[in-house]
DRENNU-193732 format. One line per field, with one value per atom (N, C-alpha, C): residue number from 0; x, y, z. Coordinates in steps of 0.001 Angstrom, whole numbers, plus 500000, padded with zeros to 6 digits. Each point is the difference from the previous one (the first is absolute). Layout:
N
num c(NUM ...)
xx c(X ...)
yy c(Y ...)
zz c(Z ...)
// end
This chain:
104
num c(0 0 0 1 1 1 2 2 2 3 3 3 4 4 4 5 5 5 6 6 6 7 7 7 8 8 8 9 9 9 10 10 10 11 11 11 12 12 12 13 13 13 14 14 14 15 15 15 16 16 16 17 17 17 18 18 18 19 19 19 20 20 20 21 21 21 22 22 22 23 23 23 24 24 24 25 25 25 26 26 26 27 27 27 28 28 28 29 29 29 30 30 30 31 31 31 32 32 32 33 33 33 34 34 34 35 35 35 36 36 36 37 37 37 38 38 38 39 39 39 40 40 40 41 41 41 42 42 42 43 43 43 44 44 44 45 45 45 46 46 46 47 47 47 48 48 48 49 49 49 50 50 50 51 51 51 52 52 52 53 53 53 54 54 54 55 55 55 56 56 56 57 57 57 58 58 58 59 59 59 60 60 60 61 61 61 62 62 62 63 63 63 64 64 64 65 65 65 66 66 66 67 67 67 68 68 68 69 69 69 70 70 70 71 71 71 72 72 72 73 73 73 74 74 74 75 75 75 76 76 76 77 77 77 78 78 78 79 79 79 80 80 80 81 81 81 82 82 82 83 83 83 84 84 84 85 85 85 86 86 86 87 87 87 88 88 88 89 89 89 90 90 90 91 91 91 92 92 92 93 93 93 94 94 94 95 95 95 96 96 96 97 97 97 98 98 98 99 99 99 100 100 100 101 101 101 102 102 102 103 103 103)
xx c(500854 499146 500893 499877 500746 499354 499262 499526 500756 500761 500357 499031 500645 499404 500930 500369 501194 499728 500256 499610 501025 499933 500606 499348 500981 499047 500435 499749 499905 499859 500475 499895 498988 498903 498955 498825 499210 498769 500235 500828 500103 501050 500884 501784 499447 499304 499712 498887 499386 499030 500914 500961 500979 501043 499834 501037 499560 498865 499059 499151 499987 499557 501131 501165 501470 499955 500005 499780 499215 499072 498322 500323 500311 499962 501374 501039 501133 499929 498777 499450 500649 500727 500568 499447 498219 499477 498366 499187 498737 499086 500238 499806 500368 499653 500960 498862 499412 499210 500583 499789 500237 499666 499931 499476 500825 499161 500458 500077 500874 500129 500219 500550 500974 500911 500144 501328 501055 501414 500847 501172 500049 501070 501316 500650 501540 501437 500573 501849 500777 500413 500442 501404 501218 501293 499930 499859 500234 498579 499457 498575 499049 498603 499333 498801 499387 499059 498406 499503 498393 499386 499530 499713 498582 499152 499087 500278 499758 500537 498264 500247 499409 500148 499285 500595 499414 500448 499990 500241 498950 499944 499363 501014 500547 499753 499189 499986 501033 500765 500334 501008 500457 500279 501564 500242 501269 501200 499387 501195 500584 498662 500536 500425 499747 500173 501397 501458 500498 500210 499507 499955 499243 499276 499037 500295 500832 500944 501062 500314 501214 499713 498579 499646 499202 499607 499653 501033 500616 501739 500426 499930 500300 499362 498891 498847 499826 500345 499337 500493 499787 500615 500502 499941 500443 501743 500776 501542 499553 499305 499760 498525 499748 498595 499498 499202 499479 499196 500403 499602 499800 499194 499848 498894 500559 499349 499074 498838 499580 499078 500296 499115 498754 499065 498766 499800 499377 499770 498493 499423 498989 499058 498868 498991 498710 499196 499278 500629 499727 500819 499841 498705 499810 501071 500162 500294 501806 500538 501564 499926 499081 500376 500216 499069 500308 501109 500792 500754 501412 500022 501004 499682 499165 499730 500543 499369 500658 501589 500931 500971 501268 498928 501000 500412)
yy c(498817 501183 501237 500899 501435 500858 499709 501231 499775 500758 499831 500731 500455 500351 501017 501220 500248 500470 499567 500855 500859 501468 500775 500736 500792 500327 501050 501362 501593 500474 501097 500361 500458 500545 500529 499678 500525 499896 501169 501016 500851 500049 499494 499276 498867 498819 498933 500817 501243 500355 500620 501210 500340 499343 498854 499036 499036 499632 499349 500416 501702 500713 500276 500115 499984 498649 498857 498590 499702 500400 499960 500543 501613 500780 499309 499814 499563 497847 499830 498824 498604 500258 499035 498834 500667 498746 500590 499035 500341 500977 499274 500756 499786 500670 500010 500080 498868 499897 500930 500721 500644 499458 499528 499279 500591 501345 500854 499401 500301 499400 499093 499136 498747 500305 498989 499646 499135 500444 498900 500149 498422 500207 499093 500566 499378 500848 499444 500047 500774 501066 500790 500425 499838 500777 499320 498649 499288 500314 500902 500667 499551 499310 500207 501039 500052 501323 499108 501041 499747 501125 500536 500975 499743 501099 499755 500820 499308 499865 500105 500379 499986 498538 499344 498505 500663 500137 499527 498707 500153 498484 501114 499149 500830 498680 500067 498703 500866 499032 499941 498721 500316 498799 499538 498795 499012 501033 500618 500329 501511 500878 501495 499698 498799 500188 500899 499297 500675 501279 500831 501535 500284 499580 500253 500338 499095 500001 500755 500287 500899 501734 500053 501033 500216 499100 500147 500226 499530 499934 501297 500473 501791 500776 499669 501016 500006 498814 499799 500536 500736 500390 499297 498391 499174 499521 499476 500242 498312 499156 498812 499743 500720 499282 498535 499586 498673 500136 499054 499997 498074 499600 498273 499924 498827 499748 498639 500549 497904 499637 498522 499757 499877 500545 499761 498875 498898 498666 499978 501145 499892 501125 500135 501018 500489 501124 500402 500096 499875 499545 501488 500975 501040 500841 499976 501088 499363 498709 499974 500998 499738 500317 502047 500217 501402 500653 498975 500508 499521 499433 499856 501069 500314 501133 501626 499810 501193 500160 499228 499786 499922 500421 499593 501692)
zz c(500000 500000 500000 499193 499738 501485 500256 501294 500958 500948 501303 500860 501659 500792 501092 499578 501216 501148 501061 501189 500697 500379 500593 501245 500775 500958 500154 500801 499905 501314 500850 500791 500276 498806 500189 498938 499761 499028 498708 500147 499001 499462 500502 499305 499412 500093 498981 499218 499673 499177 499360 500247 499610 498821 500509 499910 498443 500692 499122 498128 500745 498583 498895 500607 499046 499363 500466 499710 498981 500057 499447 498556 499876 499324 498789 500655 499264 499376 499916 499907 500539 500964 500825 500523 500617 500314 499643 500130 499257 501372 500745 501488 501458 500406 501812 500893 500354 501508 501197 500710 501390 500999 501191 500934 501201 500658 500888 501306 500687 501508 500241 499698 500192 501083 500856 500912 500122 500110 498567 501757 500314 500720 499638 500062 499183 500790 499576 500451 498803 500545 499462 500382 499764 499962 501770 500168 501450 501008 499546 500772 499960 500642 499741 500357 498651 499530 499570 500714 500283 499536 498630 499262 499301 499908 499023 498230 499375 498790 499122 498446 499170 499132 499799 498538 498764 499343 498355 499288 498969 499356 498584 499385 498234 499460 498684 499242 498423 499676 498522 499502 498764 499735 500266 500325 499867 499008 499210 499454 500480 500197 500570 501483 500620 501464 500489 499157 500551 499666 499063 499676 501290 500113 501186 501732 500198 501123 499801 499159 499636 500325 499289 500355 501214 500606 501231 501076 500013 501069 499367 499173 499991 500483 499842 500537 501815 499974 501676 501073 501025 501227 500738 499655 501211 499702 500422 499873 499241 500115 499765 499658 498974 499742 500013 500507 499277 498777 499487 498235 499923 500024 500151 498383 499520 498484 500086 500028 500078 498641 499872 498260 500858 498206 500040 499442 500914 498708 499707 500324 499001 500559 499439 500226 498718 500165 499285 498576 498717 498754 500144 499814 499252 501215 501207 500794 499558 499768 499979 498617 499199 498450 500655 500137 500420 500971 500422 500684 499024 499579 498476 498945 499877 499080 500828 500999 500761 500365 500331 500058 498901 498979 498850 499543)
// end
């Protein structure tokens, strides 16, 4: 399947909209879910950090992914973005087809 799935996450709700409309606009991915208020606890530089966070979930395809991450890890405020790629093995024909069309 050409569709992937990337997930990233944002300090806030208007840095992944921010973030997301550069993405969008420069056809990187077909679109960017927001999912405000998340709490992400993880180990950081020996630390651990208990933060609430923004997720993003960007659909496009296997092949822009890594333009995608590339330009996301520029854009992002975090010193280490997460940028995670997962296959789609399957879904709505008409909604993958539109997100291959958008991405291209």
């Amino acid at each position: 399947m050409p569709v992937v799935v990337v997930l990233s996450t944002f300090p806030n709700e208007a840095k992944a909209a921010e973030i997301g409309t550069v993405l969008v606009d420069e056809r990187l991915c077909a679109c960017m879910n927001i999912v405000p208020q998340i709490r992400s606890i993880y180990r950081y530089k020996d630390a651990r950090c208990d933060e609430p966070e923004t997720l993003a979930i960007m659909k496009t395809t296997r092949e822009r992914a890594e333009q995608l991450i590339a330009r996301l890890v520029a854009l992002h405020p975090y010193e280490v973005p997460e940028a995670v790629v997962l296959p789609v093995d399957g879904g709505h024909a008409a909604y993958l087809d539109w997100v291959l069309t958008c991405s291209r």
